[in-house]
C-alpha positions as CSV (number, residue, x, y, z in Angstrom):
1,X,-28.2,20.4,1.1
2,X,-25.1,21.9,1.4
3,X,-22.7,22.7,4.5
4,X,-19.7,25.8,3.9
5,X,-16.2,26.1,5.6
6,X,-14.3,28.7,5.8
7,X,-10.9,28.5,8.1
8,X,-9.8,31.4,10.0
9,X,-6.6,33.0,11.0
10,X,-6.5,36.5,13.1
11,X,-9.2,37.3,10.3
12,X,-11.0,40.8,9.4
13,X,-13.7,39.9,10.9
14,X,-16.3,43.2,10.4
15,X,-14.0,43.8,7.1
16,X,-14.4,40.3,5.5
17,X,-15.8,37.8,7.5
18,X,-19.0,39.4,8.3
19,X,-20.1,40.9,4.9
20,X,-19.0,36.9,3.4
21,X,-21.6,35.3,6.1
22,X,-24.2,37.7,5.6
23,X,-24.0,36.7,2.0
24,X,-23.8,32.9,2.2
25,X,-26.9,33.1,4.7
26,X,-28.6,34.2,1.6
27,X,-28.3,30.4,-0.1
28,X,-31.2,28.6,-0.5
29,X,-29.7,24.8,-0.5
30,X,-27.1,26.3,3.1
31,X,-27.3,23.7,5.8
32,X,-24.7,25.3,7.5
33,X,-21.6,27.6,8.0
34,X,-18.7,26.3,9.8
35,X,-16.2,29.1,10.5
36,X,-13.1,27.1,11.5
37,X,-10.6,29.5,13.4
38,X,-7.1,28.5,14.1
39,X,-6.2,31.7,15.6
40,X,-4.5,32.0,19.3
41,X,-7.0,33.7,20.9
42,X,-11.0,32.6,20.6
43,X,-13.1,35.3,18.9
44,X,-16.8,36.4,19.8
45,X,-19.0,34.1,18.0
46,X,-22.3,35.0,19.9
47,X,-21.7,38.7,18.4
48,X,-20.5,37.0,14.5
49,X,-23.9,35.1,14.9
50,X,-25.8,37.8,16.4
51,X,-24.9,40.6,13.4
52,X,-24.7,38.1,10.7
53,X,-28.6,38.2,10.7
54,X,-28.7,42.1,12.0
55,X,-30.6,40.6,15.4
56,X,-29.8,41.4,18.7
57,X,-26.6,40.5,20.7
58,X,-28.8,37.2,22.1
59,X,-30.1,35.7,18.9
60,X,-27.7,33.6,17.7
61,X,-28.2,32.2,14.0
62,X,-28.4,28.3,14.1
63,X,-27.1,28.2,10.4
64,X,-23.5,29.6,11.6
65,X,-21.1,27.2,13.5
66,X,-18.5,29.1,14.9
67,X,-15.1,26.5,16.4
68,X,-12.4,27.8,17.5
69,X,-9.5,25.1,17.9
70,X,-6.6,24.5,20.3
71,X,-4.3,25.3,18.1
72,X,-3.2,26.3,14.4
73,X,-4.3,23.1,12.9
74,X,-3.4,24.0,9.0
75,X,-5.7,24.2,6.2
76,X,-6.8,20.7,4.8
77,X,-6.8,19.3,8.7
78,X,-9.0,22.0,10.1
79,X,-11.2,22.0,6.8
80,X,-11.4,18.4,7.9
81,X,-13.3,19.5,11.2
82,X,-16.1,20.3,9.1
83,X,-16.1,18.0,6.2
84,X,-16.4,15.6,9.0
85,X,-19.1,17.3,9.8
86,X,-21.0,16.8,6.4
87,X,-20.1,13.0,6.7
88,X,-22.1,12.5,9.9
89,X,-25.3,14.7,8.4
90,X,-24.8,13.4,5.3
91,X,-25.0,16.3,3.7
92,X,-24.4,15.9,-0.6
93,X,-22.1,18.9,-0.9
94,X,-19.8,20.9,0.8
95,X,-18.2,24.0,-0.3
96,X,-14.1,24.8,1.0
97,X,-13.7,28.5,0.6
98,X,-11.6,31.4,1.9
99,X,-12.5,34.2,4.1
100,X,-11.3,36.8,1.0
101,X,-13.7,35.7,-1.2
102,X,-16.6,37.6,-2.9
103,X,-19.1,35.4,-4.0
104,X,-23.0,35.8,-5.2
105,X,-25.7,33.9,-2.9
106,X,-27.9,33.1,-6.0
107,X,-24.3,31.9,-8.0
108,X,-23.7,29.0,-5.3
109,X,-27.4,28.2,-5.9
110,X,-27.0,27.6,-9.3
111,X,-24.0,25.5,-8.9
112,X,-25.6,23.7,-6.6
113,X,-28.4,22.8,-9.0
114,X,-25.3,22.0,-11.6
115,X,-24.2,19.4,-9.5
116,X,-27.4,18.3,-8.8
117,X,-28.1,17.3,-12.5
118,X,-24.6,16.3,-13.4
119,X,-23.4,13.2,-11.1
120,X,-20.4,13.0,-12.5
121,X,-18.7,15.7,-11.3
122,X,-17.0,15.6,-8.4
123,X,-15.7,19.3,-7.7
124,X,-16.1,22.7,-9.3
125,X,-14.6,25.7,-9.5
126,X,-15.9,28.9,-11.3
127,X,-14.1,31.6,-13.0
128,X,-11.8,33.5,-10.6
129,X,-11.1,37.4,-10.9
130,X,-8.7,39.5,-9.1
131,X,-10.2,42.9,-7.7
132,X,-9.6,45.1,-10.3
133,X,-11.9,42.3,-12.5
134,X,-8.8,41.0,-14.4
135,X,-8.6,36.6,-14.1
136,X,-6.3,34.7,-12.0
137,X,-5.2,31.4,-13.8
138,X,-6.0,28.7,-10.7
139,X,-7.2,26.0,-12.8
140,X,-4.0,24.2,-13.6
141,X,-1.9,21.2,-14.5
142,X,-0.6,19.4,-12.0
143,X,3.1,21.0,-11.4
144,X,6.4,19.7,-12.0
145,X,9.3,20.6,-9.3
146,X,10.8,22.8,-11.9
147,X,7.0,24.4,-12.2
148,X,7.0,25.0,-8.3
149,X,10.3,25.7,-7.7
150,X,11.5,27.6,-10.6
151,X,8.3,30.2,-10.7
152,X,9.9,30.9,-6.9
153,X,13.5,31.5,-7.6
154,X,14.3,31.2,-11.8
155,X,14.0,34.7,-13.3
156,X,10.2,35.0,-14.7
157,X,11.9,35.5,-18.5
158,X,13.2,31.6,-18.1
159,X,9.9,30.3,-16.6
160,X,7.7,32.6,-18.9
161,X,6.7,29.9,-21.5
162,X,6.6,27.0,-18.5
163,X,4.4,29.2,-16.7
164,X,1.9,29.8,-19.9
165,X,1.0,26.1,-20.3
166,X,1.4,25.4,-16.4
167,X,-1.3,27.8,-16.1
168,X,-3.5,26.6,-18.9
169,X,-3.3,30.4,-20.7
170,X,-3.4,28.8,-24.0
171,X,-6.8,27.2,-23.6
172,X,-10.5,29.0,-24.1
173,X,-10.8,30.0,-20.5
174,X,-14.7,31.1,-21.7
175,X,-15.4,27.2,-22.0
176,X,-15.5,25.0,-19.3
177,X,-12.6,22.3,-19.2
178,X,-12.2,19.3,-17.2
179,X,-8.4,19.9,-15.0
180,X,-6.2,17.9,-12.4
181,X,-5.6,20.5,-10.3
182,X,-8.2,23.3,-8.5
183,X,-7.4,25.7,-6.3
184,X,-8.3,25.7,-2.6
185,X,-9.7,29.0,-2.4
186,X,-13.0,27.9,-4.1
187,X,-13.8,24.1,-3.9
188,X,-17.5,22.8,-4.5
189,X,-17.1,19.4,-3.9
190,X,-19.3,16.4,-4.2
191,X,-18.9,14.6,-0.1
192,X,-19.3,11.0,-2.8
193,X,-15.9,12.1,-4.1
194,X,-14.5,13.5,-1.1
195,X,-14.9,10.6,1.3
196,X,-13.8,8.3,-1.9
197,X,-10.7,10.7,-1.7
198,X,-10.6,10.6,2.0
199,X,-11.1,14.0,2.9
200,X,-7.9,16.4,3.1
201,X,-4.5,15.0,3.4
202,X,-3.4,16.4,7.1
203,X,0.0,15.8,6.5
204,X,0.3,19.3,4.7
205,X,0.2,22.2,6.9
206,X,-1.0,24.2,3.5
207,X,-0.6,25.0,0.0
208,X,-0.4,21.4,-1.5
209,X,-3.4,20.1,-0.2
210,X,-6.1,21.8,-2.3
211,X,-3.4,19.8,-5.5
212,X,-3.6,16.5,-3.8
213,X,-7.4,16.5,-3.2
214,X,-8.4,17.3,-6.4
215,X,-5.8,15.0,-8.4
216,X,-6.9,12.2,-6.3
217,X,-10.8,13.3,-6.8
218,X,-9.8,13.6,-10.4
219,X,-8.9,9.8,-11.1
220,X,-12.7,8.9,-11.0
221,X,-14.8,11.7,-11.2
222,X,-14.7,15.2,-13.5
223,X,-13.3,18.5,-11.9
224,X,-14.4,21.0,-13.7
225,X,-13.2,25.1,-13.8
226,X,-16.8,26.3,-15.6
227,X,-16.2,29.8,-16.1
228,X,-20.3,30.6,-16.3
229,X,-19.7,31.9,-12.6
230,X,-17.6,34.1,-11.5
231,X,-16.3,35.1,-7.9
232,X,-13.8,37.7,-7.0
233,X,-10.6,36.5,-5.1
234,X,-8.6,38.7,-2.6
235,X,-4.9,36.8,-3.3
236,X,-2.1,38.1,-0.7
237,X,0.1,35.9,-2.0
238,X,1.7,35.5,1.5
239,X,4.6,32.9,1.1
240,X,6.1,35.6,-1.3
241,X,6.0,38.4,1.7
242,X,7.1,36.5,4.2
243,X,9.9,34.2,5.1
244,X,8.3,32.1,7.3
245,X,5.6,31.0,4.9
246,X,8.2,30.8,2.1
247,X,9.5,28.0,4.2
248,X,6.3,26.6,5.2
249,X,5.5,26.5,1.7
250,X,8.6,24.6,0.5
251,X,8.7,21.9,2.9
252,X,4.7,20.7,2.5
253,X,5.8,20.8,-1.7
254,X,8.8,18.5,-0.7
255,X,6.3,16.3,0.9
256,X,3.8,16.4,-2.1
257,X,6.7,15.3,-4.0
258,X,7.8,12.7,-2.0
259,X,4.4,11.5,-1.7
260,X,3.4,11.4,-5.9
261,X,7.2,10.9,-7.3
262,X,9.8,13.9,-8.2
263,X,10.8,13.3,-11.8
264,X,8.7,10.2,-11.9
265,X,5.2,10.7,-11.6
266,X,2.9,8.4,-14.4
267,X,-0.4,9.9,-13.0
268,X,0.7,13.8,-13.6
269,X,1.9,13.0,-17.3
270,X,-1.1,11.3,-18.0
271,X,-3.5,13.7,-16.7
272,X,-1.1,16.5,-18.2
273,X,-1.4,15.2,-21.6
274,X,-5.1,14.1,-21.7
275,X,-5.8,18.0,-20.3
């Protein structure tokens, strides 16, 4: 079976989060939907659980978990909640996801039946479009400082080329290819690798996190971007709108890099090169 998480934060919830539930309760392998909110103030979940299913006020839906937590926990530690979650039902898969996705009910079906006959993969990612159908490039290398960094403050005409290969443009994005890094906005992940992996690293607040799980889940197992699925991805890009975030954003990448090595890192030039 598989369990779902989505983490909140003052979400849309009749704009985004309800249309997103209403499809996922569609999934014929769903155990259940944890909706993980780390907002101030405790939302409604009787009403989210209630008009998921279009029942009445009183019905709630036992497929939909609705916990709202004390306080902002961050993203890999309250996608942790529920991971946990799948450990103690020891449920096979579990799929991270964001609240701005758009994704087919009978699409996660199918990867679940991928994973199902392919044991040695740990995670998957599908092919990720922007609204207007173009692709965003989130199956990557694993990033340099200058790749981070530079992409942030260098003038795009310097990182143009660095940014090409960082993002993998020069490969057959129609095939599928086996890559270090996956982003967190999409995560099908065998619970085998993740407990091997030991679920999220909580010392990021966000952004690396989704980089450290899949490099670490990528030393024994196969993360594949297979492009034969496709979701659509809202991306508000939000550390480049606001200042807070910007500095959110920098100080969990100095602790990536402190953690896997600045200019020294074996494991990203290996896994750079063999990708």
């Amino acid at each position: 079976m598989l369990n779902i998480s989505i983490v909140l934060y003052h979400p849309r919830w009749e704009q985004e989060v309800l249309p997103l539930v209403q499809e996922l309760l569609r999934v014929k392998c769903l155990r259940k939907i944890y909706l993980v909110d780390n907002s101030e103030e405790e939302a409604n979940g009787e009403w989210l659980e209630a008009n998921a299913n279009g029942q009445k006020p009183k019905a709630k839906n036992q497929k939909i978990r609705y916990m709202h937590m004390s306080s902002n926990l961050g993203y890999g530690r309250a996608h942790n909640v529920a991971l946990r979650e799948s450990v103690f039902y020891r449920t096979e898969f579990h799929l991270v996801m964001n609240s701005d996705i758009q994704v087919r009910a009978e699409d996660i079906d199918a990867m679940y039946a991928f994973m199902q006959a392919h044991p040695e993969v740990g995670q998957l990612m599908p092919k990720v479009l922007n609204p207007d159908g173009t692709q965003q490039f989130l199956a990557k290398r694993l990033p340099s400082p200058i790749d981070v960094f530079g992409r942030r403050f260098l003038p795009e005409w310097m990182m143009a080329r660095r940014n090409r290969r960082y993002e993998l443009r020069d490969l057959d994005l129609s095939r599928p290819h086996n890559v270090p890094y996956l982003s967190g906005c999409f995560m099908f992940l065998r619970m085998e690798a993740v407990l091997q992996a030991r679920l999220f690293d909580e010392r990021y607040f966000m952004y690396p996190e989704d980089i450290d799980l899949t490099r670490t889940i990528h030393r024994d197992w196969l993360t594949l971007y297979y492009p034969e699925w496709t979701i659509t991805h809202v991306h508000a890009h939000e550390s480049y709108k606001d200042k807070r975030m910007l500095r959110i954003h920098i100080q969990n990448m100095c602790r990536y890099f402190n953690k896997f090595g600045w200019l020294f890192d074996s494991e990203r030039r290996r896994f750079n090169q063999l990708t």
